[in-house]
C-alpha atoms as one frame of an Amber mdcrd trajectory, in Angstrom:
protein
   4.242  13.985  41.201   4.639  15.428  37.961   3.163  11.694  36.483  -0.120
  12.680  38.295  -0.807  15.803  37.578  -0.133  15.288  33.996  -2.548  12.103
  34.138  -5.319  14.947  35.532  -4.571  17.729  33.431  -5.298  14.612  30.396
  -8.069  13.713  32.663  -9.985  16.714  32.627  -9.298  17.688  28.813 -11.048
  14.216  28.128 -14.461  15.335  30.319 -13.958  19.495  28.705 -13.899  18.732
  24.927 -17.092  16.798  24.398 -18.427  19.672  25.995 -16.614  22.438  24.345
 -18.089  20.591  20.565 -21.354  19.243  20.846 -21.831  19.052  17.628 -18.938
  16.372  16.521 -21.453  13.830  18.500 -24.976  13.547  18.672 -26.614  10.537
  20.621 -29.451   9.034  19.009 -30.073   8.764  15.475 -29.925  11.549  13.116
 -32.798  12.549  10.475 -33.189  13.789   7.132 -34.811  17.358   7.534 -38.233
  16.285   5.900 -38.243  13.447   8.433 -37.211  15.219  11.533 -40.706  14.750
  13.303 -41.399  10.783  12.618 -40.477   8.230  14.708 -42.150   4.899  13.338
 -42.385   3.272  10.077 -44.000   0.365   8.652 -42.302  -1.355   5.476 -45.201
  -2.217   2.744 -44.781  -5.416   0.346 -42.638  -3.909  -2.888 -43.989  -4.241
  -6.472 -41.341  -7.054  -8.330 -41.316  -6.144 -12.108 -38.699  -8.653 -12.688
 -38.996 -12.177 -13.925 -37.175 -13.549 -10.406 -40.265 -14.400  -8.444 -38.810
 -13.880  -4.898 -37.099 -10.303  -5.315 -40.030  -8.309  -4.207 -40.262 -10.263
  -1.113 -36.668 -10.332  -0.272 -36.365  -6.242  -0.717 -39.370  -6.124   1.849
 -37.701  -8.267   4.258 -34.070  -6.592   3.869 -35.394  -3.146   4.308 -37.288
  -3.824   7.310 -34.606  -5.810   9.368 -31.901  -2.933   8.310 -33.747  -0.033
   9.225 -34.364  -1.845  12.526 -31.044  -2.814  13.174 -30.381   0.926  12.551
 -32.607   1.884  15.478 -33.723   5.489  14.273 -36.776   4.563  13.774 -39.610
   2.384  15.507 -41.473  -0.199  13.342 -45.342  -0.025  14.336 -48.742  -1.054
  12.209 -49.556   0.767   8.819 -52.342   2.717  11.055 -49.625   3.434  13.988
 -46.436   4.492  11.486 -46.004   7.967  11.434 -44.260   7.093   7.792 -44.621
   4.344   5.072 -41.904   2.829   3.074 -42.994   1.649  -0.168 -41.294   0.855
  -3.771 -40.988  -1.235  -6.571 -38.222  -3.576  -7.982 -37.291  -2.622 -11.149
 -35.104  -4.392 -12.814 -32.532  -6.537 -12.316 -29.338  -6.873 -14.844 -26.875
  -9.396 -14.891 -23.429  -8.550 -16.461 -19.834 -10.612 -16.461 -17.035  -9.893
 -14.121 -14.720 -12.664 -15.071 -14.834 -15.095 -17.869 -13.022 -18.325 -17.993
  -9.255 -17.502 -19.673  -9.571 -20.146 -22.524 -13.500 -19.544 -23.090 -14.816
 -15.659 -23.141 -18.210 -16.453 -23.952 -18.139 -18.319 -20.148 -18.742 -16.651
 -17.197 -17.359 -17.740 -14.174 -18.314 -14.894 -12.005 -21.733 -12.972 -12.655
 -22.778  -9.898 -11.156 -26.614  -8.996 -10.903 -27.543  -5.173 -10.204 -31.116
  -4.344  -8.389 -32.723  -1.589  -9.256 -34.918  -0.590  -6.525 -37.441   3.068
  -6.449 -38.987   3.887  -3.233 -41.183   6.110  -1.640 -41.678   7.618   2.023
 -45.223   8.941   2.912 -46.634  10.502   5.430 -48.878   8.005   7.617 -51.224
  10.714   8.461 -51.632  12.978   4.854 -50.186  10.296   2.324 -48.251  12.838
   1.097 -44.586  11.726  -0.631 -42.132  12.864   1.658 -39.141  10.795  -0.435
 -38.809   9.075  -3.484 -35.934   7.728  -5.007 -33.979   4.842  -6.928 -31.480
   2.794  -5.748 -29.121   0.508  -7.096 -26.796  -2.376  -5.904 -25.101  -5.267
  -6.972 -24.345  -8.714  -5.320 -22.293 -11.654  -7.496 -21.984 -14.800  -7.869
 -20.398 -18.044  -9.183 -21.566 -19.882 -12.247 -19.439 -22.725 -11.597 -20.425
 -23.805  -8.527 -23.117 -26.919  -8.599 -26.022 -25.290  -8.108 -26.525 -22.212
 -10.182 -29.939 -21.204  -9.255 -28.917 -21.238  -4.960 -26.010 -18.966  -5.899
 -28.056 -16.830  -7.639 -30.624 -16.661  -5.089 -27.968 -15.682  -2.623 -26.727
 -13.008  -4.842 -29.842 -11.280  -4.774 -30.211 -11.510  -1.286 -27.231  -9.761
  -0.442 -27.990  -7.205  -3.554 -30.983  -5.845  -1.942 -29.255  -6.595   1.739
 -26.547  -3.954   0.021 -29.712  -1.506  -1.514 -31.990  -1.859   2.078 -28.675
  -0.788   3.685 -28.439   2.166   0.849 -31.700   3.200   1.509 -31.665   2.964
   5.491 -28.317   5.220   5.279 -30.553   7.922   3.060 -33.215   7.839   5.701
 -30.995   8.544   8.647 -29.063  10.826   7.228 -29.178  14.736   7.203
């Protein structure tokens, strides 16, 4: 008897204290105060300033698979989005992380550092809602066969790591 009404009394203080503190949980994805009102967005092509032709494209494609996956926000048409993500690859920097013990000058592992500035706009007025930089790294290693493949993956999962930044700024408060 006693087994059972403990097993209620726990229960019924499960169902009470969502209720008693709505605002420990919120369903549905939360917004940055300047964005409170927008529901869609639409990811345009970002500017590469860097000499690695691809970066640009990847940063597109990495923002607008994370902030989907994030499910905030809807992506729609330039004409439908109620705001436009837009930005520029800066730069990217390489520097070493660990050199080969009986050579310094050789790196074995390299890490490369995106620097990425964005913008939000309004789709309506065009007016800057946002704008920020970002930076993130990714790595790789120089003594595997291919050099150029590892450092194509390393950028990848650099601006994977800054479109993740950037979708975690946008949703938010």
């Amino acid at each position: 008897m006693k087994r059972s009404v403990a097993m209620a009394a726990a229960a019924v203080s499960l169902l009470l204290f969502p209720a008693c503190m709505p605002e420990l949980y919120h369903m549905g994805g939360l917004k940055p105060a300047p964005m409170q009102e927008m529901n869609t967005f639409c990811v345009r092509m970002f500017e590469n300033h860097t000499t690695q032709p691809e970066a640009g494209m990847m940063m597109t494609t990495a923002l607008a698979d994370a902030m989907q996956r994030d499910g905030t926000y809807r992506l729609a048409s330039s004409s439908q989005a109620d705001f436009i993500l837009s930005g520029e690859v800066m730069q990217i920097s390489r520097e070493s992380l660990l050199t080969d013990p009986r050579d310094t000058y050789l790196s074995r592992e390299v890490g490369i550092s995106v620097h990425v500035r964005y913008a939000v706009r309004n789709g309506r007025t065009g007016e800057t809602v946002l704008q920020r930089t970002v930076i993130a790294q990714g790595s790789y290693f120089s003594d595997t066969g291919n050099v150029q493949s590892a450092v194509s993956s390393a950028l990848s999962a650099a601006t994977r790591r800054a479109a993740e930044n950037i979708t975690d700024e946008l949703t938010t408060p």
